[in-house]
C-alpha positions as CSV (number, residue, x, y, z in Angstrom):
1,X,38.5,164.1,102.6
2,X,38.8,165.5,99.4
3,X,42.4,165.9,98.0
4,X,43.6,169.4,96.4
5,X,45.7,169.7,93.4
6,X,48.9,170.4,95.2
7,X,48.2,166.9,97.5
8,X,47.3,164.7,94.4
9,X,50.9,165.9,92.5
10,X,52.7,165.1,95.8
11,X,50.9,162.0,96.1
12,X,51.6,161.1,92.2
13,X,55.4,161.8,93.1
14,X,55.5,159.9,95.8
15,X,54.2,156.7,93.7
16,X,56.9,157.7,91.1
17,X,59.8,157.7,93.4
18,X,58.6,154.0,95.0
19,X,58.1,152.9,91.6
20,X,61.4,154.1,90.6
21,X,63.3,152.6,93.5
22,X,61.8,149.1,92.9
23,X,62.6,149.5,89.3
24,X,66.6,150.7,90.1
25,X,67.1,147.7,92.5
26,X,69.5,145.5,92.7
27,X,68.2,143.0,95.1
28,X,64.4,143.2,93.7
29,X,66.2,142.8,89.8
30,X,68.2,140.1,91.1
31,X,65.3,138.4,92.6
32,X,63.1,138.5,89.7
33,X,65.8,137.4,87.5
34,X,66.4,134.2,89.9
35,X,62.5,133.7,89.3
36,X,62.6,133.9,85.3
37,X,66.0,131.5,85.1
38,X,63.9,128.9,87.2
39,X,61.4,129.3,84.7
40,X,58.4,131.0,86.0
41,X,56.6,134.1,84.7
42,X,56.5,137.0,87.3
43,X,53.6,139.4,87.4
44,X,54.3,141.7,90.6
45,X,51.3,144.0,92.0
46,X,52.4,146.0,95.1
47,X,49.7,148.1,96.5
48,X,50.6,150.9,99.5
49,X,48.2,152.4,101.9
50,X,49.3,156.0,103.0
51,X,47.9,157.7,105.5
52,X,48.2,161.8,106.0
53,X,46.8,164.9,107.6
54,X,47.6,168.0,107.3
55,X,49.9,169.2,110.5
56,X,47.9,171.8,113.1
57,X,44.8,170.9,111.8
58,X,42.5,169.6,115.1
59,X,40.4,166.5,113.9
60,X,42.1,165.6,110.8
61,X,41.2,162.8,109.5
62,X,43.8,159.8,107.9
63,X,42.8,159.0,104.4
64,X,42.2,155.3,103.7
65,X,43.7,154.4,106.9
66,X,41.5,153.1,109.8
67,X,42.9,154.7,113.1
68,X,43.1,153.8,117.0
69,X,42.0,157.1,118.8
70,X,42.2,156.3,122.7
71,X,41.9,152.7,122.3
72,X,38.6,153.3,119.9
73,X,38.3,151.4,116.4
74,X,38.0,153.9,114.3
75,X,36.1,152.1,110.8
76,X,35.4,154.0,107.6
77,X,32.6,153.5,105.9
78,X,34.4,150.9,103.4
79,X,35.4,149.3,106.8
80,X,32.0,148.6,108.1
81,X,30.3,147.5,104.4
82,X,33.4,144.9,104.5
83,X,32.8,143.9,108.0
84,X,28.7,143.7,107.0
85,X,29.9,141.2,103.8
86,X,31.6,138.8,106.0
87,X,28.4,138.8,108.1
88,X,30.2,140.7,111.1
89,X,28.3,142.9,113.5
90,X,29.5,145.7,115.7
91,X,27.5,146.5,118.3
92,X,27.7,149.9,119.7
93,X,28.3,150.4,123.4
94,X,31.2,149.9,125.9
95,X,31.5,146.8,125.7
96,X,31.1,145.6,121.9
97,X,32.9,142.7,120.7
98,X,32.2,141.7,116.8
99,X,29.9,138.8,116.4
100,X,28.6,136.7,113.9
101,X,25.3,138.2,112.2
């Protein structure tokens, strides 16, 4: 799914304002602080995986986000070249089960 202009500046705002709120907290401020006093250097990474389609569009697909579609595993790419690097097979039928390769 490629992302337009007007998707990409929503996203971008979106990471702001989460960004923002973690930065204007209280409790996360706090909590850092606590970590410093007790004498430990912090180094805080928070990834988010977000998920979207657009609204009326039939067979829109969820960005980054694997899916459950009546009760299928739905993999992306990425999914399956993970799965294949931990040596885990899916074989396709109605009955497939991951197994070891």
């Amino acid at each position: 799914m490629e992302l337009d202009d007007n998707l990409k500046q929503l996203m971008k705002q979106l990471g702001n304002a989460i960004n923002e709120s973690l930065s204007e907290s209280e409790s996360v401020s706090g909590a850092l602080s606590d970590l410093r006093e007790s004498g430990y250097d912090i180094v805080l990474i928070l990834e988010a995986t977000i998920g979207f389609h657009k609204r009326g569009e039939v067979g829109a697909k969820i960005s980054r986000m694997p899916a459950l579609s009546s009760g299928e595993l739905v993999l992306s790419d990425q999914d399956t070249n993970f799965l294949k690097s931990l040596k885990i097979r899916l074989d396709a039928g109605d009955d497939a089960s991951p197994s070891l390769v």
